[in-house]
C-alpha positions as CSV (number, residue, x, y, z in Angstrom):
1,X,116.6,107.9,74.6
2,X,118.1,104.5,74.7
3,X,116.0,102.1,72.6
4,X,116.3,98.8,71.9
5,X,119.1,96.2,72.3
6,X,120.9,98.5,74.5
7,X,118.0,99.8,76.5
8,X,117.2,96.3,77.3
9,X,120.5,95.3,78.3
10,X,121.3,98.6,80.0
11,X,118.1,98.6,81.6
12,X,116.2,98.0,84.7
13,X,118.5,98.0,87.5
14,X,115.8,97.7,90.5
15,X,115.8,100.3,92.8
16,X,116.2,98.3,95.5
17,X,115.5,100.1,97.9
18,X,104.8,120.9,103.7
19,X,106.1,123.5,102.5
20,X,103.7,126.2,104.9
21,X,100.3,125.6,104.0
22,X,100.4,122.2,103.3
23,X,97.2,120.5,104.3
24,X,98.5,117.5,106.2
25,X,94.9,116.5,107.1
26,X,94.6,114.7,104.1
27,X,97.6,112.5,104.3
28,X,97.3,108.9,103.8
29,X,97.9,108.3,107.3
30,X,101.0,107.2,106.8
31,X,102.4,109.6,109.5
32,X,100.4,108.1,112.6
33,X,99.3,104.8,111.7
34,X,101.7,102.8,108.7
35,X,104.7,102.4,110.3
36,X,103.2,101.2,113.7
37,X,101.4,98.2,111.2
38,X,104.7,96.3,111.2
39,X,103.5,94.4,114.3
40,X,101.3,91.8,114.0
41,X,100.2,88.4,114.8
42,X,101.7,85.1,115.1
43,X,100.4,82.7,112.2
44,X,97.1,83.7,110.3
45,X,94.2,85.7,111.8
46,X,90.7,84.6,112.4
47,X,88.4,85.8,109.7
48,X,85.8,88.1,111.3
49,X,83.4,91.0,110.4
50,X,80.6,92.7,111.2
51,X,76.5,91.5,111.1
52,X,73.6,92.8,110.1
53,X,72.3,95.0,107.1
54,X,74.2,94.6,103.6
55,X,74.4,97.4,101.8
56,X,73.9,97.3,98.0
57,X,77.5,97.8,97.6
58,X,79.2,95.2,99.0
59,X,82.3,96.8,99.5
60,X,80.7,99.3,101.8
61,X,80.4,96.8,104.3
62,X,83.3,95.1,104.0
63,X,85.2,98.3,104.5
64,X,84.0,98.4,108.3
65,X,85.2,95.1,108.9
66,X,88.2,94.5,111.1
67,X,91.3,94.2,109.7
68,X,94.2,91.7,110.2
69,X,97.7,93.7,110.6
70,X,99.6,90.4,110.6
71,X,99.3,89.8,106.8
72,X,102.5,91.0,105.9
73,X,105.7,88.3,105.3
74,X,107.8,87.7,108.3
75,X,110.3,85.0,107.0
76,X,110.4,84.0,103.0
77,X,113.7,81.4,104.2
78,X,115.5,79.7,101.0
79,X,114.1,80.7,97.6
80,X,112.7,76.6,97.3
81,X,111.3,76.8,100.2
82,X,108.1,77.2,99.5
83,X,106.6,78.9,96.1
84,X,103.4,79.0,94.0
85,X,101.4,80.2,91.2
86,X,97.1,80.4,90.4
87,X,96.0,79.2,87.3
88,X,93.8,82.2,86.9
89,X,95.0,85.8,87.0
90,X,91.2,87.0,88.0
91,X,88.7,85.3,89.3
92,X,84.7,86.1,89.8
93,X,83.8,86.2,93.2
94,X,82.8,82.4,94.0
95,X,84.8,80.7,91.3
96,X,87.1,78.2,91.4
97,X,90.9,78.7,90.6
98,X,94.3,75.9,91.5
99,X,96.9,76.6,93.5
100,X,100.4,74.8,92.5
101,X,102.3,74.7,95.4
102,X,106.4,73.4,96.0
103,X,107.9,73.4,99.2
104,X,110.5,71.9,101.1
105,X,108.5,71.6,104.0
106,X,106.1,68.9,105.0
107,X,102.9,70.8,105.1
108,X,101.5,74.7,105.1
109,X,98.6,76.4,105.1
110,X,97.4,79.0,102.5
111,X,96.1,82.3,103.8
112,X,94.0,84.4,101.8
113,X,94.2,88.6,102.7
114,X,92.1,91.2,100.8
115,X,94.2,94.1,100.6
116,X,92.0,97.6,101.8
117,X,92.4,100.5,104.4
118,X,90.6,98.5,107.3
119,X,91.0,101.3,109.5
120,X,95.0,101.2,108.8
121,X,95.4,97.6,109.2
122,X,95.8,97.6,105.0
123,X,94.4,93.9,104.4
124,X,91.9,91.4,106.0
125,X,92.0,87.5,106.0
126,X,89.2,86.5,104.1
127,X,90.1,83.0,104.2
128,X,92.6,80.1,105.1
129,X,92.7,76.9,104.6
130,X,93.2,73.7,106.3
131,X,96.8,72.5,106.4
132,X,98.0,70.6,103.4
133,X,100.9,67.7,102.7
134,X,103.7,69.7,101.2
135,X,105.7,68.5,98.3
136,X,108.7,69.5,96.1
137,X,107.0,70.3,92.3
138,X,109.4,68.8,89.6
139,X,112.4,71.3,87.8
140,X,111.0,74.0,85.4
141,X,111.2,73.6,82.0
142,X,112.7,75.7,79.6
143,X,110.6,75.9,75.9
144,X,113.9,76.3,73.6
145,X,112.1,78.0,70.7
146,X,110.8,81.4,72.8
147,X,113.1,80.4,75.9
148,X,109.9,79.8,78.4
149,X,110.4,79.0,81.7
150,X,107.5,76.7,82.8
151,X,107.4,75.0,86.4
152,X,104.5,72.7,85.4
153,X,103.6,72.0,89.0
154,X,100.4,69.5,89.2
155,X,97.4,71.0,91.1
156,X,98.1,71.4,94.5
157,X,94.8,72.5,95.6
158,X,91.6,74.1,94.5
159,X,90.2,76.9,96.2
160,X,86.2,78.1,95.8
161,X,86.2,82.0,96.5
162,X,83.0,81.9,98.0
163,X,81.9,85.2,99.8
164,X,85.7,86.8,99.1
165,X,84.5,90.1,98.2
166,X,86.0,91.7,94.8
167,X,89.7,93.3,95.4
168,X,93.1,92.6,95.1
169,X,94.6,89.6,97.3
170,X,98.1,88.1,98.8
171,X,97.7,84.8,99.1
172,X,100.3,84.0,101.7
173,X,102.0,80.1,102.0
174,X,103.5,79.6,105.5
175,X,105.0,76.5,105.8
176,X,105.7,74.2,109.0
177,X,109.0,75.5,109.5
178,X,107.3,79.2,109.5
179,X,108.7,80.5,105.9
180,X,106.7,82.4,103.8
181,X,105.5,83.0,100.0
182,X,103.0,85.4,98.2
183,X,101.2,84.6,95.7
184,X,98.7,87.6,94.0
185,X,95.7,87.3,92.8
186,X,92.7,89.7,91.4
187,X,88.8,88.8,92.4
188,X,87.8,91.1,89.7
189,X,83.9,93.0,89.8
190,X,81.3,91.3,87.1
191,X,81.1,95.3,86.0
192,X,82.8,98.3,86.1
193,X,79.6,100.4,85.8
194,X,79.6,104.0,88.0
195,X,83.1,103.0,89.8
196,X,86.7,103.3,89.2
197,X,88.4,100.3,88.0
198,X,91.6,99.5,89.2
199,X,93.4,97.6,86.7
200,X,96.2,95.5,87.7
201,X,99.6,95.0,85.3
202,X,99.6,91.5,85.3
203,X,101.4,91.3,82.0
204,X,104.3,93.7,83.4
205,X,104.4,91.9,86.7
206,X,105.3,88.5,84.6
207,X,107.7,90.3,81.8
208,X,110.1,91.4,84.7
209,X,109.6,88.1,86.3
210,X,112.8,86.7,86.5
211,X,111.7,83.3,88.4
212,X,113.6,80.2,87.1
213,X,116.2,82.4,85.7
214,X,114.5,83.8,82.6
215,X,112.4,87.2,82.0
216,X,111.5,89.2,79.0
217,X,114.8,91.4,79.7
218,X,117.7,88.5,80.2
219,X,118.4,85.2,80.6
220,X,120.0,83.0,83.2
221,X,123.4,84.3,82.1
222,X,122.1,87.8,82.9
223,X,122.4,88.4,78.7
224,X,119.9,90.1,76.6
225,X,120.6,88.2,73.7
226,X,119.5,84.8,75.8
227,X,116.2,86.3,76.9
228,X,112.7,84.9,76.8
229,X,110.7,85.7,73.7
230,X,107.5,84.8,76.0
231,X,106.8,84.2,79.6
232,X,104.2,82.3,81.2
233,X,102.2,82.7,83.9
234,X,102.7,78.9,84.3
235,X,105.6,79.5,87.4
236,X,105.7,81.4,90.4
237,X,106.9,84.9,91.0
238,X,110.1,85.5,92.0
239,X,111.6,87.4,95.3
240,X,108.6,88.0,97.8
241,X,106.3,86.5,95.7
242,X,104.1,89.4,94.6
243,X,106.6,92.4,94.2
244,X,105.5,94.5,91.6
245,X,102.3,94.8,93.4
246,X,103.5,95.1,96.3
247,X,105.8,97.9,95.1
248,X,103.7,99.6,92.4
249,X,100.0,99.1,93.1
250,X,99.3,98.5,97.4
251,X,100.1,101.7,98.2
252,X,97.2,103.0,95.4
253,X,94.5,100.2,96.6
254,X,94.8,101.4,100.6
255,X,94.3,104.9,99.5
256,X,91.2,104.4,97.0
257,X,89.5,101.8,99.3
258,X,90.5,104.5,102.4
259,X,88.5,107.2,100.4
260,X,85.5,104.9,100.1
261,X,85.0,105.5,96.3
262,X,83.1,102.9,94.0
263,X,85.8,100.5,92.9
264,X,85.7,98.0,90.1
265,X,88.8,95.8,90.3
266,X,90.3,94.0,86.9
267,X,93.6,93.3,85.3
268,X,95.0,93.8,81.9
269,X,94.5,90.5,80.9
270,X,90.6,91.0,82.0
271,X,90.6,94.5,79.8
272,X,91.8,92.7,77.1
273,X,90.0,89.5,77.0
274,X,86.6,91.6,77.5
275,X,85.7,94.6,75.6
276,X,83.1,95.0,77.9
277,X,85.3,95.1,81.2
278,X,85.0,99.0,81.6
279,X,81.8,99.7,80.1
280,X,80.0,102.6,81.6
281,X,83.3,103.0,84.3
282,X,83.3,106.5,85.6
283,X,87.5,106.5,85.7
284,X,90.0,103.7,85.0
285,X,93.5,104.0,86.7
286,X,97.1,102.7,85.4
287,X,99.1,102.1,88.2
288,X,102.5,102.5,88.9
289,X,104.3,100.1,85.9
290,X,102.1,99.3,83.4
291,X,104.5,99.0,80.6
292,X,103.2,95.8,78.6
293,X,99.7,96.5,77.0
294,X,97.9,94.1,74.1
295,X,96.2,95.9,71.4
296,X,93.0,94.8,72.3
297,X,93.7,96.7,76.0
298,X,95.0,99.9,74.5
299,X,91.4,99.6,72.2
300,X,89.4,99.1,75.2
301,X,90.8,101.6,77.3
302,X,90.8,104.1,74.1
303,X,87.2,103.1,73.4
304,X,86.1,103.7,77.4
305,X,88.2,107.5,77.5
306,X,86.2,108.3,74.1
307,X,83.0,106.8,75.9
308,X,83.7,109.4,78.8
309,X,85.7,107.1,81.2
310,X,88.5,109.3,82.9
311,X,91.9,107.6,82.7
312,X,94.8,108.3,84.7
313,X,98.0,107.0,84.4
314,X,100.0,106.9,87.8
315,X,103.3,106.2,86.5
316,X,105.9,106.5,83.6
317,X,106.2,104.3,80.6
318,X,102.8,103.2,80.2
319,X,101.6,101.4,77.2
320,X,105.0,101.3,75.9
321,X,105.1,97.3,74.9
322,X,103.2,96.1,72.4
323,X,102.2,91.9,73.3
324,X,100.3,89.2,72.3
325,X,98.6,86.7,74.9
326,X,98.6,83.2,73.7
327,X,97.4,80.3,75.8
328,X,100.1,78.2,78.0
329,X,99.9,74.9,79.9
330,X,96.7,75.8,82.1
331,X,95.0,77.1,79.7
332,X,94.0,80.5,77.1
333,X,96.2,84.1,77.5
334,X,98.5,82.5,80.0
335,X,101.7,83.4,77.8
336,X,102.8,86.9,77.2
337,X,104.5,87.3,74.2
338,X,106.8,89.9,73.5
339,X,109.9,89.5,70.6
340,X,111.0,93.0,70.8
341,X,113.9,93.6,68.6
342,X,113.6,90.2,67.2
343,X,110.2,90.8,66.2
344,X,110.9,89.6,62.9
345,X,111.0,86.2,64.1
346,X,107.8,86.2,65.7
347,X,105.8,83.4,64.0
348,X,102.7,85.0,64.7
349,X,103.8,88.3,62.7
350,X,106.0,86.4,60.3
351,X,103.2,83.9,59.4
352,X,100.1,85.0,60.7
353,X,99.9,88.8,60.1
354,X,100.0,89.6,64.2
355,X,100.9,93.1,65.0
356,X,104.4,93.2,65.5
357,X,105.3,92.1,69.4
358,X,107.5,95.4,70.0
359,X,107.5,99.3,71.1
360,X,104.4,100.6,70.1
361,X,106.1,103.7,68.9
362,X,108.2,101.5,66.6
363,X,107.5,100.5,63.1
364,X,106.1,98.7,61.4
365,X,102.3,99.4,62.8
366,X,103.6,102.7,64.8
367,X,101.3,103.8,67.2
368,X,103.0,105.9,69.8
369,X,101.5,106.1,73.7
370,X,101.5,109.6,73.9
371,X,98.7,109.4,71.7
372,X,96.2,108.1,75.0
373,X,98.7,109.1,77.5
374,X,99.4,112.7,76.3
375,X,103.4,112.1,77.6
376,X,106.0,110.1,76.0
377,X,108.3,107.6,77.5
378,X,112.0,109.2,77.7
379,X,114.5,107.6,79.8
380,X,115.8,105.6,82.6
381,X,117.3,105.9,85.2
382,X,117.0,109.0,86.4
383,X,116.2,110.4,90.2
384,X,115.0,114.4,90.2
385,X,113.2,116.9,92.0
386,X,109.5,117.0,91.1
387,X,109.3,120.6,90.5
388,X,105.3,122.0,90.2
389,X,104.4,124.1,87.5
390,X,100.6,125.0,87.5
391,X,100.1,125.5,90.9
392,X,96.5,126.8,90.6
393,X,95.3,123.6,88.6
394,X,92.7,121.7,90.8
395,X,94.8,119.0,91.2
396,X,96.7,120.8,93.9
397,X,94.1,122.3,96.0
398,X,94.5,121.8,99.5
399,X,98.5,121.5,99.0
400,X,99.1,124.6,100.1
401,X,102.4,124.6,97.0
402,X,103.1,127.2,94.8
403,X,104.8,127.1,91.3
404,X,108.2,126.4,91.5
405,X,107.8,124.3,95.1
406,X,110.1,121.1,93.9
407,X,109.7,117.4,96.2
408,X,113.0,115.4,95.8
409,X,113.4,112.4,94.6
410,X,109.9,112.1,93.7
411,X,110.9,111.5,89.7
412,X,112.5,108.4,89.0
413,X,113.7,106.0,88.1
414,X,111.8,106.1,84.8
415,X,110.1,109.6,83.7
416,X,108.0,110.8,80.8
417,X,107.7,113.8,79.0
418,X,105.5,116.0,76.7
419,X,106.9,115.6,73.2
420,X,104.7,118.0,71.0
421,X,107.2,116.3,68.2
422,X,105.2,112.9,68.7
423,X,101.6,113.1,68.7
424,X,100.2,114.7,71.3
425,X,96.6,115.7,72.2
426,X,96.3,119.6,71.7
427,X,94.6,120.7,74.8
428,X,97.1,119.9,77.0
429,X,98.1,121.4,79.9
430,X,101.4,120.4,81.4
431,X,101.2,120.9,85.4
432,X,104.5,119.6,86.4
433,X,108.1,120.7,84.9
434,X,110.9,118.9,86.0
435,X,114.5,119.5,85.3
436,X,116.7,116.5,85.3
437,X,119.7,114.6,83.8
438,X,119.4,111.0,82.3
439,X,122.5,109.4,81.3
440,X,124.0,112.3,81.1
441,X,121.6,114.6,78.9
442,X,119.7,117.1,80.1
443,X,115.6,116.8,79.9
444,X,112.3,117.3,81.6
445,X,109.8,115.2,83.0
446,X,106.4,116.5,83.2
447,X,102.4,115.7,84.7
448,X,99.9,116.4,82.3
449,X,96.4,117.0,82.1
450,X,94.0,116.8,78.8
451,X,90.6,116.3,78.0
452,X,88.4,115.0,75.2
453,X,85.2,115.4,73.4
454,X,83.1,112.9,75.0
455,X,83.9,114.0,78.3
456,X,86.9,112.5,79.7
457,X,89.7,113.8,81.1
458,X,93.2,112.5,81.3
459,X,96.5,112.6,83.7
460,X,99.6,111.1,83.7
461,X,102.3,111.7,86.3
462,X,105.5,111.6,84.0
463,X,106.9,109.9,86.6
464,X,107.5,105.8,88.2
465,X,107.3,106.8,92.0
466,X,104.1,108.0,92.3
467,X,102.4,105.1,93.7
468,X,105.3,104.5,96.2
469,X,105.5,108.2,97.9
470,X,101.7,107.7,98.8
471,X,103.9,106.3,102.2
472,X,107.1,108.2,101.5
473,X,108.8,108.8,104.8
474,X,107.1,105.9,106.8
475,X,109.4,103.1,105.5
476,X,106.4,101.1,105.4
477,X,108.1,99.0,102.4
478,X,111.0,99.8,103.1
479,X,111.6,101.4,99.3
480,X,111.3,105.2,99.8
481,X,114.4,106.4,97.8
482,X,115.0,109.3,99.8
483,X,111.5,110.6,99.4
484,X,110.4,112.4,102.6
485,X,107.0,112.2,104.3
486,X,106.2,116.1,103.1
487,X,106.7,114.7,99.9
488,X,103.9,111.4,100.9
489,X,101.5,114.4,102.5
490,X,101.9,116.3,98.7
491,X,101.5,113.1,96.5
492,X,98.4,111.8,98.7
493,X,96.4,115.2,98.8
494,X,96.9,115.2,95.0
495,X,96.1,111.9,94.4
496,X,93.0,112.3,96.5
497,X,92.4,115.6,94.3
498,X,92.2,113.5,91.0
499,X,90.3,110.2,92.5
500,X,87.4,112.1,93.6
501,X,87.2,114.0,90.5
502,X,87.7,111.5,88.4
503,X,84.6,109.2,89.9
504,X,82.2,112.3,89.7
505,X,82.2,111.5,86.2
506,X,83.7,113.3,82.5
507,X,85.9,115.1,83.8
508,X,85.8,117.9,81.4
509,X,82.4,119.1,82.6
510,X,83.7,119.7,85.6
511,X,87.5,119.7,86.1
512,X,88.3,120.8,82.2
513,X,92.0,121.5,81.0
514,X,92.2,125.0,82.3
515,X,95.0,126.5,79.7
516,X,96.5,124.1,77.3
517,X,100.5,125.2,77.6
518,X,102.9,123.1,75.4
519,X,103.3,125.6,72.9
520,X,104.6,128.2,76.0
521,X,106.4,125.7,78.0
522,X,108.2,124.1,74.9
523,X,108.5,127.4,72.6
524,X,106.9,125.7,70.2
């Protein structure tokens, strides 16, 4: 496994880009409906919905509300042309948050889309504003001491989210000259009680953000050595606006909002700032690159999963960064700090006594994932067959597979593994096996399932892709890596399999670890 220096230089390289019996009546949609959502409207939407009785839940209702199929980016234009950042991750629903806004253009208009199923539409405009005077913000800043990229854009606009119900938004800027910008944002629940809580990787989305020339992994000169030290939340996104959502975490929102569960949206700041924040939550769901945790989150989360909380992990690498949040220009736990190999001149650990800002696995203050996770981060990149193991285990009823069925593509580009060397709960059951080669050395990446004490169980994919093949095959994001739509149908039934388990409460009443198997499948 690379590690390190050369992992960090080496690494992250974007991607840019049924058998018989399988139950296709549980697919996503994707088949019928995704790909046909491309269309849509000319400008924003009218916000509509229905009338009438409220239900207690308030996302009951707003899930029969029409949806708006034009949310979705038509021209982004010149990177300047327009950009902008929140100065709040999360919000409560009917609080304030400021919008800092540059553009090139005379005037735009923000647009404000709650991502959902909405009958396949997959978003509805909540809001949109009035058109505002556009203006060009000033050039970003660079911090020299952590290399910090700041924009420091003055307040373009504030924005009361008044009757937006809780979820997770794409604030769209379309300018005059029609070019568009996301920017995300989370209206998070005031509790996770009896629901599954999504929780957003805000701190991974900004320590891959490469906007102004500078992210956790390299500098403007593309060199590791030149990196950031910290990164703010201070500055827009780069590319679309809102990629690593888009990418990692849409696909799982449509399909959870699609099965109607109880949901409780938050973010990893949120988890961390609030030990609260999943109290009494019947599951609470990584998504699909949630590498960058605090030790407050991995506390909370620990704490809820010893509580009875499920927790599933529907990716690879998870909980792998150890980082502090200290405050930046707009206010507290707006800079994600991470020194990695230079850890040693971290102020905060030198001086202060902080955990060290590294891998968690790493010493000093070692603390490998695998410990809440069950599998342990290997390598990257990689691209393999997913190849099933346990075929009987719940997770796959209604799949129609049988052990040995193997979905290309589906593992990549980063892959985890049981390590029974590291620590590793003992009843375990690995239900996935999958042969592959990472740079050049031959390994395994595997699912796993284990439960504890107080109730909970646990899953974690072993693998990045999950989230996207919940629309392999329909292109809907154009980033299917090969992955074909039997694979979507398999991934989605699953997925469903877990979800509905996992918010009937501890899991190990009723879905327990059937037959722990590391020692079999590993020989040891």
């Amino acid at each position: 496994m690379a590690d390190g220096a050369a992992r960090d230089a080496g690494e992250r390289r974007a991607a840019d880009r049924p058998p018989a019996g399988l139950d296709r009546r549980h697919f996503l949609g994707a088949a019928t409906g995704i790909a046909a959502l491309a269309t849509g409207l000319t400008g924003c939407d009218s916000p509509d919905g229905t009338r009438g009785h409220r239900p207690a839940d308030p996302l009951t209702a707003e899930r029969t509300r029409p949806g708006s199929p034009d949310w979705r980016l038509r021209v982004t234009g010149p990177p300047d042309a327009i950009e902008g950042y929140a100065d709040r991750v999360s919000v409560l629903p009917g609080e304030e948050f400021g919008l800092h806004v540059s553009t090139t253009a005379p005037g735009f208009r923000i647009c404000a889309y709650r991502v959902g199923w909405y009958g396949g539409a997959q978003a509805r405009l909540v809001w949109r504003s009035a058109r505002l005077a556009g203006r060009r913000g000033p050039d970003p800043r660079l911090l020299a001491a952590t290399r910090t990229v700041v924009a420091g854009w003055p307040r373009t606009t504030a924005v009361r989210t008044d009757g937006w119900p809780p979820g997770a938004y794409l604030l769209r800027l379309d300018t005059d000259h029609g070019h568009q910008r996301y920017v995300p944002l989370i209206v998070r629940s005031a509790g996770a009680a009896g629901r599954t809580a999504l929780m957003h990787a805000v701190t991974t989305w900004q320590a891959y953000n490469a906007w102004g020339g500078h992210s956790l992994y390299r500098g403007r000169d593309g060199a590791y050595a030149t990196r950031s030290l910290a990164v703010t939340f201070d500055r827009p996104y780069d590319a679309t606006g809102a990629e690593k959502f888009l990418v990692y975490e849409r696909a799982l929102v449509v399909l959870a909002e699609r099965l109607g569960l109880p949901l409780a949206y938050t973010t990893s700041v949120d988890v961390h700032r609030d030990p609260s924040a999943l109290r009494g939550a019947t599951a609470v769901l990584s998504l699909g690159h949630d590498e960058y945790w605090t030790p407050q989150q991995r506390a909370h989360v620990t704490r809820a999963r010893d509580s009875g909380t499920n927790v599933a992990f529907l990716g690879a690498n998870a909980c792998f960064r150890r980082v502090r949040l200290d405050a930046g220009e707009d206010g507290p736990l707006r800079t994600v700090t991470c020194y990695k190999t230079a850890y040693r001149d971290d102020p905060g650990f030198a001086d202060h006594g902080d955990p060290p800002t590294h891998d968690f696995r790493a010493p000093p203050a070692a603390d490998p994932e695998s410990a809440l996770t069950g599998v342990f981060y290997e390598g990257y990149p990689t691209d393999a067959p997913y190849v099933v193991h346990g075929a009987g285990h719940w997770l796959f009823e209604g799949t129609g597979v049988r052990t040995g069925d193997a979905f290309p593509h589906l593992v990549g580009v980063e892959y985890d593994r049981v390590t029974p060397e590291a620590p590793t709960p003992a009843d375990l059951e690995i239900v996935a096996h999958s042969p592959l080669v990472c740079q050049g050395r031959a390994s395994h990446a595997d699912s796993a399932y284990y439960t504890v004490p107080g109730g909970a169980g646990v899953f974690a994919t072993g693998t990045m892709r999950w989230v996207e093949a919940l629309m392999a095959g329909t292109r809907d994001d154009g980033r299917d890596h090969g992955m074909d739509r039997r694979t979507g149908a398999f991934v989605t039934r699953t997925t469903e399999n877990l979800l509905r388990a996992f918010a009937a409460g501890p899991a190990a009443h009723h879905r327990p670890a059937p037959a722990p198997n590391t020692g079999r499948v590993y020989g040891r």
